[in-house]
C-alpha positions as CSV (number, residue, x, y, z in Angstrom):
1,X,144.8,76.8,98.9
2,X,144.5,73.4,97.7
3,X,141.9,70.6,99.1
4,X,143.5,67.8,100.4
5,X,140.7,66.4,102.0
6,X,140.3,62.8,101.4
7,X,136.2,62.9,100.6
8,X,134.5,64.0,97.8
9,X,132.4,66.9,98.2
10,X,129.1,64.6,98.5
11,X,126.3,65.2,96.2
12,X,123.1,66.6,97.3
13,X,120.3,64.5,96.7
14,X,116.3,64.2,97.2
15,X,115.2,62.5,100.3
16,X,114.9,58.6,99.5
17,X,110.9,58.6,100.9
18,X,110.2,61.9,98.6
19,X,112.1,60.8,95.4
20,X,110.6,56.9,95.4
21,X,107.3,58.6,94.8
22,X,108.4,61.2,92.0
23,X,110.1,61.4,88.6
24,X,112.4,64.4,89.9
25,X,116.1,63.9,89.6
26,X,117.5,62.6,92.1
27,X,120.9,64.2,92.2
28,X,120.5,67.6,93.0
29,X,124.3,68.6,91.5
30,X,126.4,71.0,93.3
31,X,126.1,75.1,93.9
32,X,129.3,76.9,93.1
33,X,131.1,76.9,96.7
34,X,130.9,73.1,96.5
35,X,132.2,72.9,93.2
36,X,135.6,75.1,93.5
37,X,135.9,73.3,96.8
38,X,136.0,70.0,94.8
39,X,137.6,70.9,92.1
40,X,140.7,72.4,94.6
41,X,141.4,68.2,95.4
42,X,142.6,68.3,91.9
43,X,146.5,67.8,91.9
44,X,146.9,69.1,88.5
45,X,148.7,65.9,87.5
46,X,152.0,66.3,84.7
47,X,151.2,62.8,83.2
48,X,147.1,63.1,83.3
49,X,146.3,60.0,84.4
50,X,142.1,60.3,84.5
51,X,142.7,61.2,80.7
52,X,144.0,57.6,79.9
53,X,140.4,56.5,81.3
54,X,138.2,58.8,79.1
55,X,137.0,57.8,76.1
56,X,136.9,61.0,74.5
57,X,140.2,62.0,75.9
58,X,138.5,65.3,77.8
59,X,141.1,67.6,79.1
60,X,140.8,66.8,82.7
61,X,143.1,69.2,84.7
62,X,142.7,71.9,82.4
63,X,138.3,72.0,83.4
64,X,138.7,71.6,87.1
65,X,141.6,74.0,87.3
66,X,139.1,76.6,85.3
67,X,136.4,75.8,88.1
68,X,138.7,76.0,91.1
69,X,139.4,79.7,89.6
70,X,135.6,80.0,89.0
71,X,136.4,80.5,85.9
72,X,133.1,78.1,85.0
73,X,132.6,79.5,81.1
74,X,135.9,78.5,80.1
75,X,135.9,75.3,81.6
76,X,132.8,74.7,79.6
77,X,134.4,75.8,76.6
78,X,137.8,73.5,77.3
79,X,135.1,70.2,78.0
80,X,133.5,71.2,74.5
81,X,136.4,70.6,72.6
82,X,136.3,67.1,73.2
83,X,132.7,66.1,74.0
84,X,129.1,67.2,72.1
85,X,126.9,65.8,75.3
86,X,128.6,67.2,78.9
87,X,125.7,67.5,80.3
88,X,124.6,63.9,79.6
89,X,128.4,62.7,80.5
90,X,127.9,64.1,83.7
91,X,125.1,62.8,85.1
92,X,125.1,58.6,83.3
93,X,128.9,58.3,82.9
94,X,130.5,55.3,84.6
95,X,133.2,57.9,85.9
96,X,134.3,55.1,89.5
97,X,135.5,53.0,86.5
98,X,137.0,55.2,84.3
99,X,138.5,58.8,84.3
100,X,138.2,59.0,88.4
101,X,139.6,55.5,88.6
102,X,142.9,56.6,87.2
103,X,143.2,59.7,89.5
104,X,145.9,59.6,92.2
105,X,143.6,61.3,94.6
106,X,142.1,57.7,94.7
107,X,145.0,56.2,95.7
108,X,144.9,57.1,99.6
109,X,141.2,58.5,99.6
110,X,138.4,58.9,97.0
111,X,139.4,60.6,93.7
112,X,138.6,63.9,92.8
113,X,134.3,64.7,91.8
114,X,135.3,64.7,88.0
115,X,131.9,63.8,87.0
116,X,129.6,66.1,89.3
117,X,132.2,68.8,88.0
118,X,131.6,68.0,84.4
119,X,127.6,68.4,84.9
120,X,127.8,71.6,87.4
121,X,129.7,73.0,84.5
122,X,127.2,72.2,81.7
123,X,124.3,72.7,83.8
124,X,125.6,76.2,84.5
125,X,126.2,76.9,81.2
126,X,123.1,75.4,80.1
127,X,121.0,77.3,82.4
128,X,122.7,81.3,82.2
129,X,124.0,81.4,78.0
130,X,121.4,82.2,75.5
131,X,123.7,82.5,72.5
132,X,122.6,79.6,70.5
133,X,126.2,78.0,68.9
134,X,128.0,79.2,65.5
135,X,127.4,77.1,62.6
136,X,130.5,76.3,61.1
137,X,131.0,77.2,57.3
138,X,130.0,74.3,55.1
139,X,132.5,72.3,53.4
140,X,130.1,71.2,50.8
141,X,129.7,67.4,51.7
142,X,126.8,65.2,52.9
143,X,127.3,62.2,56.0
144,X,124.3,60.4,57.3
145,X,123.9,59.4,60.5
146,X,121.7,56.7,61.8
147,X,120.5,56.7,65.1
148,X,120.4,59.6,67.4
149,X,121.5,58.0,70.7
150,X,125.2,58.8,71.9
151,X,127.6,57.7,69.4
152,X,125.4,58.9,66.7
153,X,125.0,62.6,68.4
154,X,128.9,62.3,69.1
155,X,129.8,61.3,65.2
156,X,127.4,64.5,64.4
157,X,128.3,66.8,66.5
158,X,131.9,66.3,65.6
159,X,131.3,66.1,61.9
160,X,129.2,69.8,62.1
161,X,132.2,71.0,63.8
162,X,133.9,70.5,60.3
163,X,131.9,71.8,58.0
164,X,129.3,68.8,56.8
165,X,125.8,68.8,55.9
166,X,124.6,65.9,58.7
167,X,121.5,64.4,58.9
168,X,120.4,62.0,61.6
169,X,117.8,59.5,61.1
170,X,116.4,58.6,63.8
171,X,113.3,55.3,63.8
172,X,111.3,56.9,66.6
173,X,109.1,59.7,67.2
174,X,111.7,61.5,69.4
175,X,115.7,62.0,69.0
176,X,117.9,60.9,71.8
177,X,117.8,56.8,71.6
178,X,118.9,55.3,74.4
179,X,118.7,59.0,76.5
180,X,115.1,59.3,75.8
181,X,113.9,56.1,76.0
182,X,116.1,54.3,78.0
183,X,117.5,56.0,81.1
184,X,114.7,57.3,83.2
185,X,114.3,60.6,84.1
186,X,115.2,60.7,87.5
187,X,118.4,60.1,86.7
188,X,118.7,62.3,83.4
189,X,115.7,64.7,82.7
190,X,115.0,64.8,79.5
191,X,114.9,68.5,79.4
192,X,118.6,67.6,79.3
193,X,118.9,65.4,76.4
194,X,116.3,68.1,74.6
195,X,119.0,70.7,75.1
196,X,122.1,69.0,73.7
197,X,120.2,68.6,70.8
198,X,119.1,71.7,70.3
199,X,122.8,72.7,70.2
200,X,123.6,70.5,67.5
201,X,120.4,71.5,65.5
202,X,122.5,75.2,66.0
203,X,125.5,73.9,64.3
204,X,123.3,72.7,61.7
205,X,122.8,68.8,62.4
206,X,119.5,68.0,60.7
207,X,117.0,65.5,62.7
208,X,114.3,62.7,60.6
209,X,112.6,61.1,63.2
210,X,110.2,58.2,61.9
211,X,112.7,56.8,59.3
212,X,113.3,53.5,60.1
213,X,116.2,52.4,57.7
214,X,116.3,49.6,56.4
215,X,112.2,49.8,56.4
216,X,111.6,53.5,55.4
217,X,115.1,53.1,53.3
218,X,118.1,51.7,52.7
219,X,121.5,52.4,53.1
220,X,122.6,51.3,49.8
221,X,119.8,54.0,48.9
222,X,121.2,57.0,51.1
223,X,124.4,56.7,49.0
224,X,123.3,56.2,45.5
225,X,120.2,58.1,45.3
226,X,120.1,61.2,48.2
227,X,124.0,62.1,47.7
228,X,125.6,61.1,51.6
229,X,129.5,60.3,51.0
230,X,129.2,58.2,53.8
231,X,126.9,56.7,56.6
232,X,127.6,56.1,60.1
233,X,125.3,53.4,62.3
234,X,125.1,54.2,65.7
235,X,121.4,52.6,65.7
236,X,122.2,50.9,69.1
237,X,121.3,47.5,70.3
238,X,117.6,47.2,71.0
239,X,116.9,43.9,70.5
240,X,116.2,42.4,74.8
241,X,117.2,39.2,76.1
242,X,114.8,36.3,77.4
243,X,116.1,33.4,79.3
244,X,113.6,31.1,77.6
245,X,112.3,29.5,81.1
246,X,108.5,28.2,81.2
247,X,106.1,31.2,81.8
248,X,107.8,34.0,80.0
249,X,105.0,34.3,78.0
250,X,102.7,35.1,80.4
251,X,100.9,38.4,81.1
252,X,102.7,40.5,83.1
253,X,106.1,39.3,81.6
254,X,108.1,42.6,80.5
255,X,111.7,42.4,78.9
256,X,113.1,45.9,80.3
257,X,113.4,47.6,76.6
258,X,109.6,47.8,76.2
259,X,109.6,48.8,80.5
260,X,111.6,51.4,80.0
261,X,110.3,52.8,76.7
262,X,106.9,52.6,78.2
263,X,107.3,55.0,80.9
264,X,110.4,56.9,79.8
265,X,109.1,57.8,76.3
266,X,105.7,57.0,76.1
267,X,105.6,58.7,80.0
268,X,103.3,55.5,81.2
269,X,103.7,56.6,84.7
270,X,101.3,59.9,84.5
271,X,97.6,59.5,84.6
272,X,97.0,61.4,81.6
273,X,99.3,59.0,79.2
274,X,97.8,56.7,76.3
275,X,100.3,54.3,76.9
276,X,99.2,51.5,79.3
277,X,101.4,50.0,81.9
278,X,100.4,47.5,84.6
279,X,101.3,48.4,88.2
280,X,102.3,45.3,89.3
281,X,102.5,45.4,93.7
282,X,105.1,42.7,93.4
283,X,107.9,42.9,90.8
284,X,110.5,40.6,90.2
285,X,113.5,42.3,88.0
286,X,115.8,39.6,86.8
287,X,119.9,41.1,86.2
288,X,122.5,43.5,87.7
289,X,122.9,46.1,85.5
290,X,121.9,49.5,85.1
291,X,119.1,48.9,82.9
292,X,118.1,46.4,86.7
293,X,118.5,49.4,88.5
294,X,116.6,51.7,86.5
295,X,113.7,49.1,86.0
296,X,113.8,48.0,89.3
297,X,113.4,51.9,90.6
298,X,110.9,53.1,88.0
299,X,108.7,49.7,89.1
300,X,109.0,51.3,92.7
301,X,107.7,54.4,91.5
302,X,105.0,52.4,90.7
303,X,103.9,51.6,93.5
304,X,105.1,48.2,93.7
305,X,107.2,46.1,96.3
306,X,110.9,45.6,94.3
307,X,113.0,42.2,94.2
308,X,115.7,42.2,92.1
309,X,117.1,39.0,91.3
310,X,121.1,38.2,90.7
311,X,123.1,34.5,90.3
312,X,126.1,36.5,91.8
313,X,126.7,38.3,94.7
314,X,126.8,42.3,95.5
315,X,130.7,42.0,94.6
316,X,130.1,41.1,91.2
317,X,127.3,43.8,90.3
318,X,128.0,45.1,87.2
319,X,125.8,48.4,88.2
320,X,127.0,51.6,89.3
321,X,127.9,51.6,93.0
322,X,125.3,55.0,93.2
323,X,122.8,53.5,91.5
324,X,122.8,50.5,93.5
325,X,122.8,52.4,97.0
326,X,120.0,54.7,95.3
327,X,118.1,51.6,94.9
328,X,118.9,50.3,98.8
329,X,117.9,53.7,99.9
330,X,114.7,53.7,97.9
331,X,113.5,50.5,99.5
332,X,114.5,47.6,97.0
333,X,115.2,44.6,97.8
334,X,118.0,42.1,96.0
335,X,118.4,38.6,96.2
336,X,121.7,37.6,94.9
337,X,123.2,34.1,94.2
338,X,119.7,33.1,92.9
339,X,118.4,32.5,89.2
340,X,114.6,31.8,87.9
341,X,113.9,28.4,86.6
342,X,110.4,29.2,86.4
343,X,107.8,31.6,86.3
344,X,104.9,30.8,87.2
345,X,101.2,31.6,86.1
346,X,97.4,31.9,87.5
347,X,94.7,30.2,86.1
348,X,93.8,33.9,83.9
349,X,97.8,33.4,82.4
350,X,99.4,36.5,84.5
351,X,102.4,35.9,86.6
352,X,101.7,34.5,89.8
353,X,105.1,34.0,91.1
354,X,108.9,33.2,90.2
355,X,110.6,29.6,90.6
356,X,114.4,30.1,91.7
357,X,117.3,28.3,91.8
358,X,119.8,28.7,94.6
359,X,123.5,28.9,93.7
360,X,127.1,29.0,94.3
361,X,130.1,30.5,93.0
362,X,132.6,28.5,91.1
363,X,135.7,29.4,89.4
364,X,136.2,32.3,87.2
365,X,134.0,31.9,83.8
366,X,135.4,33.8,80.5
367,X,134.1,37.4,81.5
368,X,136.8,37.1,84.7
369,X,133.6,37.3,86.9
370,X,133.2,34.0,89.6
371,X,130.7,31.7,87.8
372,X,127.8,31.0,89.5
373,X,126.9,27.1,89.4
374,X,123.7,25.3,91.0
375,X,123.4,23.9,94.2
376,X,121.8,20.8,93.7
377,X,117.9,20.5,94.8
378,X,118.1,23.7,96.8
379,X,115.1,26.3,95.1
380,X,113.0,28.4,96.4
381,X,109.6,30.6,95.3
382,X,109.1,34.6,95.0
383,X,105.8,36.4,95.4
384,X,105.4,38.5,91.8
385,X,102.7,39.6,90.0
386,X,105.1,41.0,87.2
387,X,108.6,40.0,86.1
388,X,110.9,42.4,84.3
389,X,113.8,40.9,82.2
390,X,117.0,43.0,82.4
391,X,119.5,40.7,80.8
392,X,120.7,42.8,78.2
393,X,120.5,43.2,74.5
394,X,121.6,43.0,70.9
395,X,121.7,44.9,67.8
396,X,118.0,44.6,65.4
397,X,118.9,42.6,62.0
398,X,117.2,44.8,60.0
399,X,120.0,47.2,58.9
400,X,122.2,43.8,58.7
401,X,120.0,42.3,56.3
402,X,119.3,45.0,54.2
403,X,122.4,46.1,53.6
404,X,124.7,44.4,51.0
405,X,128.1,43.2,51.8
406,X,127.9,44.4,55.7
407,X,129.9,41.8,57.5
408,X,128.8,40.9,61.4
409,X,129.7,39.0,64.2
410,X,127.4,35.5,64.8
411,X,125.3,37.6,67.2
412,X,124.6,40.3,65.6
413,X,127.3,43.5,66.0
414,X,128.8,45.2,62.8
415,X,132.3,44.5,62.6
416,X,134.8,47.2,62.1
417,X,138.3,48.5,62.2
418,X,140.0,50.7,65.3
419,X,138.8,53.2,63.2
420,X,134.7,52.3,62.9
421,X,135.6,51.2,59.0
422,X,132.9,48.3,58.3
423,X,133.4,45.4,55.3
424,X,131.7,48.2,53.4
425,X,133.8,51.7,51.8
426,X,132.6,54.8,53.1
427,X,130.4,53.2,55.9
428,X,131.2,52.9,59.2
429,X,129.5,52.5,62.6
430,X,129.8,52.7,66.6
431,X,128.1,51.8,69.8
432,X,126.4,49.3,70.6
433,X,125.8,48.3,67.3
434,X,129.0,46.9,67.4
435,X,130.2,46.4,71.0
436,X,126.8,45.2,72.2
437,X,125.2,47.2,74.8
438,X,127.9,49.5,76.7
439,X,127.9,52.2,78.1
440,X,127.3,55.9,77.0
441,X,130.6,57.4,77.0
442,X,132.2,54.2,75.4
443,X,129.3,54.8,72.3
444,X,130.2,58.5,72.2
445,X,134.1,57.7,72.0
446,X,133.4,55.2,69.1
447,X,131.4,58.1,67.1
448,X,133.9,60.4,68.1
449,X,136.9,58.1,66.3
450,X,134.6,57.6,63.6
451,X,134.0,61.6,62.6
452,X,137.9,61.7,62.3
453,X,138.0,58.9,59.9
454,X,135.0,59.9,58.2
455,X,136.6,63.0,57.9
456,X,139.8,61.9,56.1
457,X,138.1,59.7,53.9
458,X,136.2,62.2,52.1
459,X,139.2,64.7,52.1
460,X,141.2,61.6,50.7
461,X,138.2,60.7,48.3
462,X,138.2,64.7,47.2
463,X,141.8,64.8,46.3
């Protein structure tokens, strides 16, 4: 019989005083009974509406009908055809604002679980079939691939699935980008990340860590010298944000890129790492964000006491509503309609506290959002010894200026087509190297579009 309760099944989830002082994830997922209880709110929609809010067009219905049987292989296998990182999609997806904003469940009650379905389904897989995946017959032809966060392990993935010889260059030590060294493990282990790789190293995706290109090598030299018909950038937008207020060069300062990287890659946190980190006992994290949240809660895990600083209100939070009531629950503090003038220093240069400046909100500014303006003469003072900047990023120059012809915007993303076509024949590129920083599923859609047309350029090119 069908579910017509108006609540989500709710996801289990660590105890908030347990989980603020470990790296465990903190979503615990669902066990099978919960799952086919959720997946029986599904109406089983004619028109598919949550389709028209993924950006990789998964087929919806046809998973969660497959779980509500408990038929939980297939719906595995149906999720596959459309997406190379389920697993990941699950767990970091922005589904509130996409697929399960679109589904008519939503409309008198909360939609239907579509995201804690997608990652019981890959987790179940992932944890009971041993069969490593087919590779695919080769076709003969050569695509690289540079960067191995989403949208380059989406372009690859999809490209294997075809036929070609892919290999992914990737500038750091470890492939995942953004997944490994971004997103901290609490909220997606990296056992996880390790996995999907592993699958695409089974369909034959080949993975050079430590090649920076554009340093290491060029693209112009991946095409004329090592024999790749075409290149796809997904390298990702690395390069943080400062506010440039006095103090922000002070000791203690932190953008969140080099935060994050420090404890999620270089694993800063345990006692026995050789990466340093300072744990600061009063942290100011400056944004809204995801990359906020995730600063904000690793600092915790620190051991420090948490403000995180915003010139909206909650309304306007750009974060995921879970992650910002993970972040309530785990003791951290916000402070919204404020923005830092100043940070201020000790007499040794470290952070010794954080100047703000009370505001307003005014009429809409060009995002849609209310714009926050000052209220005149009204500021106030933070305790910090540490200040992380969370205010987003842009795409490195490097590949930019080493790359002939390769036409960007004034700050910094690679312009392209619809179809991820740059200035330049037989390159193209995705993610945030063009959007900016996004989100995961919108980087993996963008490598997914560019496969396809990768795909039919070299066909066309052959005949």
């Amino acid at each position: 019989m069908p579910n017509m309760s108006l609540k989500k099944n709710p996801m289990p989830t660590q105890d908030p005083q347990k989980r603020r002082k470990n790296y465990c994830e903190v979503a615990l997922g669902y066990t099978e009974e919960q799952a086919i209880d959720e997946a029986k709110r599904c109406l089983n929609c004619k028109n598919k509406p949550c389709m028209g809010g993924c950006p990789v067009k998964i087929y919806i219905p046809e998973f969660i009908a497959k779980v509500a049987e408990g038929d939980f292989e297939e719906a595995y296998n149906i999720i596959s055809r459309s997406s190379s990182l389920p697993a990941v999609c699950g767990r970091v997806c922005p589904q509130e604002s996409q697929c399960e904003s679109k589904c008519v469940r939503g409309v008198k009650g909360e939609p239907v679980a579509i995201g804690r379905l997608e990652r019981f389904v890959a987790d179940r897989h992932n944890a009971q079939n041993v069969k490593e995946a087919q590779k695919p017959a080769s076709n003969g032809h050569k695509v690289a691939v540079i960067g191995s966060g989403p949208s380059g392990l989406s372009c690859a993935g999809d490209l294997a699935k075809k036929g070609y010889k892919v290999t992914v260059f990737e500038a750091l030590h470890l492939a995942g980008g953004v997944l490994v060294y971004g997103i901290p493990e609490f909220r997606l282990p990296k056992s996880i990340v390790q996995k999907e790789i592993d699958g695409l190293k089974a369909l034959g995706v080949d993975f050079q860590t430590n090649v920076v290109v554009g340093k290491t090598l060029s693209i112009d030299e991946l095409m004329d010298e090592y024999g790749y018909e075409s290149v796809f950038i997904g390298s990702g937008a690395g390069l943080p944000k400062f506010m440039n207020i006095p103090g922000e060069n002070l000791k203690g300062v932190y953008s969140a890129n080099e935060f994050l990287t420090r404890i999620n890659l270089m694993k800063a946190y345990r006692d026995d790492s050789s990466t340093p980190i300072f744990r600061a006992k009063e942290v100011v994290v400056v944004g809204g964000g995801n990359v906020a949240m995730d600063a904000a809660r690793c600092a915790r895990r620190l051991g420090g006491n948490v403000t995180i600083v915003y010139r909206r209100t909650e309304n306007e939070l750009p974060a995921r509503k879970e992650e910002i009531e993970h972040a309530k629950e785990e003791g951290i503090v916000f402070k919204f309609l404020s923005s830092p003038i100043e940070i201020k220093g000790s007499e040794e240069g470290w952070v010794d506290g954080v100047v703000c400046q009370a505001m307003k909100l005014s009429e809409p500014d060009a995002s849609g959002r209310a714009r926050p303006v000052p209220i005149e003469g009204k500021t106030f003072e933070i305790k910090a010894d540490a200040v992380i900047m969370a205010l987003g990023t842009s795409p490195n120059p490097l590949i930019k200026s080493t790359t002939k012809g390769l036409e960007t915007q004034k700050w910094g993303g690679i312009i392209t087509d619809e179809h991820g076509l740059t200035s330049r024949e037989g390159i193209y590129a995705g993610g945030d190297a063009v959007t900016g920083a996004a989100t995961v599923i919108l980087a993996m859609g963008a490598g997914k579009t560019a496969a396809d047309a990768i795909d039919e350029y070299i066909k066309n090119k052959k005949n």
